[in-house]
N, C-alpha and C positions, 0 to 999 in steps of 0.2 A: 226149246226154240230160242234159238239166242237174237239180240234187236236185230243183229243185219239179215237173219234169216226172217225172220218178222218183216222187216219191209221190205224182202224180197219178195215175199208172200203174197205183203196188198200191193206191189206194183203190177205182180202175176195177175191177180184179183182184177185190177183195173186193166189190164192189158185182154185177159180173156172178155170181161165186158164188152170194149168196144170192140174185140174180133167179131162176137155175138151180134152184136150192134148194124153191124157193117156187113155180113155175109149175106150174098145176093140168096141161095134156098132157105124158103121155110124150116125144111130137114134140118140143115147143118145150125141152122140160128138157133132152132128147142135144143138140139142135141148139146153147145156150146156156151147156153144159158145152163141148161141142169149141170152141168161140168159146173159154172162158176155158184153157180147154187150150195151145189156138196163141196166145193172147198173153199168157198166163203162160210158155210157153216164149220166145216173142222178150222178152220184157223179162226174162229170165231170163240171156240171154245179154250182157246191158250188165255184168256181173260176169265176168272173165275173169284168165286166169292166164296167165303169157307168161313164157320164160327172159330173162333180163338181161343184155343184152351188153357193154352201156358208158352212162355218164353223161356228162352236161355240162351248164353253167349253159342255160339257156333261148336267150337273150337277143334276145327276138324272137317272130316266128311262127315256128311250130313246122308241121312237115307229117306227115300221116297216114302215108306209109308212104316209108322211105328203102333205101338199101343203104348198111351198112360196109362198110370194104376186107376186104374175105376172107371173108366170113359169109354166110348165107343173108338173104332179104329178108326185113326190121326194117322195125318202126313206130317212131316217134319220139315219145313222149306226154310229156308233161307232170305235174308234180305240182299239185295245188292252188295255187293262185298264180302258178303257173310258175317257179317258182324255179328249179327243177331240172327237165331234161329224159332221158327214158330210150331209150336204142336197146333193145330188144326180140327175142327172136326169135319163128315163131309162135305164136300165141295157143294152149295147150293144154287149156284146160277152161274150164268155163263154170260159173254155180251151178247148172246140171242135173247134175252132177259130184255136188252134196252133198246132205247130207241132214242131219236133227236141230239145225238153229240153233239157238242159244243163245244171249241178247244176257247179255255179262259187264262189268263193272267192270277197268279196265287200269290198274296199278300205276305208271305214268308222271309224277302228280300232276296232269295238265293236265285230269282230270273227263272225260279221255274214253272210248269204248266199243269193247269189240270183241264181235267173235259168233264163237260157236266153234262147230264143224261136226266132221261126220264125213265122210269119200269112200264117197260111192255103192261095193257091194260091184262093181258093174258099172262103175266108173271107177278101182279102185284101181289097177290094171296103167298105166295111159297115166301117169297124175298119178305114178306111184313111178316112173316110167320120168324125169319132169320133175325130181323133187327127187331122184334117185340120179345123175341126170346133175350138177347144182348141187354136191351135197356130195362130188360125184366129180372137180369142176373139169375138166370136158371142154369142147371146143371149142364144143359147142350151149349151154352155160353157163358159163362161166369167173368166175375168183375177181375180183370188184369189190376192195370195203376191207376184205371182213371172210377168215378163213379158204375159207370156201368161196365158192359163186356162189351168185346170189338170184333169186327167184321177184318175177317184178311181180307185184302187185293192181289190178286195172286195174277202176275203176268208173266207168260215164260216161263212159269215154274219160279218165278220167288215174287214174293211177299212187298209189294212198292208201298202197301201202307195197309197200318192195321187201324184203324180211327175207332173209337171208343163212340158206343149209340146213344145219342145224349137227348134222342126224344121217340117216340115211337110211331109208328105206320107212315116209316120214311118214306117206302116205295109210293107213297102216297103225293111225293114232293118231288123238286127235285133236285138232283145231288151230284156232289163234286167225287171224279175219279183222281185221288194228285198223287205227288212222289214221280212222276213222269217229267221229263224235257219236251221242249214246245217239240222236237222231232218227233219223239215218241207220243207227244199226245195228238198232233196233228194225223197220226199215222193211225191210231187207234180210233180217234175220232171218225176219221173215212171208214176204218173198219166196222164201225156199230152202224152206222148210217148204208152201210152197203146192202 
């Protein structure tokens, strides 16, 4: 799903809303809510979390789903540009995971955005299981460049940032989604809160 298809998605999202909102029968209002229910949840899940098993330059087409030597079955995604390419292991959460977005200002200089979130009280156990595995440097997440192993952000299908688990039972905190434009995060932002 490419960004303009993505905020065409939650304008749709917010458009079905207030049809819903607005339609004078009971009938057509449930029938027009569960409509934006099932596709606020599938375009919900184009935001995904995945441990990080190894990088390399791109240099090329890139394939949807690989095998490392030794590891369980990886995706292979790409960062914007393709610069860099990520081996993955499963995907662990989704933004049905979160909740309370927040689009903030990110201290990097480059003017760009990130959205900070809570984990659903109904997701913290999976998601602390993913980042205690990372800052634990175990085999389902092992240490990249930095101290510990890192969590992809996977939007669209590529990789907006891999951040390294620098304390453990995050889902317990809460935390910055960045590598996004104030577009894109103001957009994602209405998405998780939807």
């Amino acid at each position: 799903m490419t960004r303009r298809s993505f905020l065409a998605a939650a304008s749709l999202l917010l458009a079905l809303g207030v049809l819903a909102a607005c339609s004078s029968s009971d009938d057509k209002a449930t029938s027009k809510t569960t409509t934006t229910k099932v596709t606020a949840s599938k375009a919900k899940s184009s935001l995904r979390f995945a441990p990080v098993l190894g990088s390399r330059a791109c240099g090329g087409a890139t394939s949807t789903t690989a095998k490392a030597e030794g590891s369980p079955t990886t995706q292979f995604l790409p960062q914007p540009g393709q610069l860099n390419c990520w081996w993955l292991g499963e995907d662990v959460g989704t933004a049905n995971d979160l909740t309370a977005a927040e689009v903030v200002s990110t201290t990097d200089g480059g003017g760009s955005a990130a959205v900070q979130v809570r984990v659903r009280p109904a997701s913290r156990k999976k998601m602390n299981d993913l980042f205690n595995a990372c800052y634990h440097d175990t085999p389902t997440c092992p240490t990249q460049l930095a101290d510990h192993g890192s969590v992809a952000v996977i939007l669209d299908g590529e990789v907006r940032s891999a951040p390294s688990i620098a304390s453990p039972n995050l889902a317990n905190k809460t935390i910055q989604l960045t590598g996004l434009t104030t577009t894109e995060a103001e957009a994602l932002a209405e998405l998780i809160n939807s």
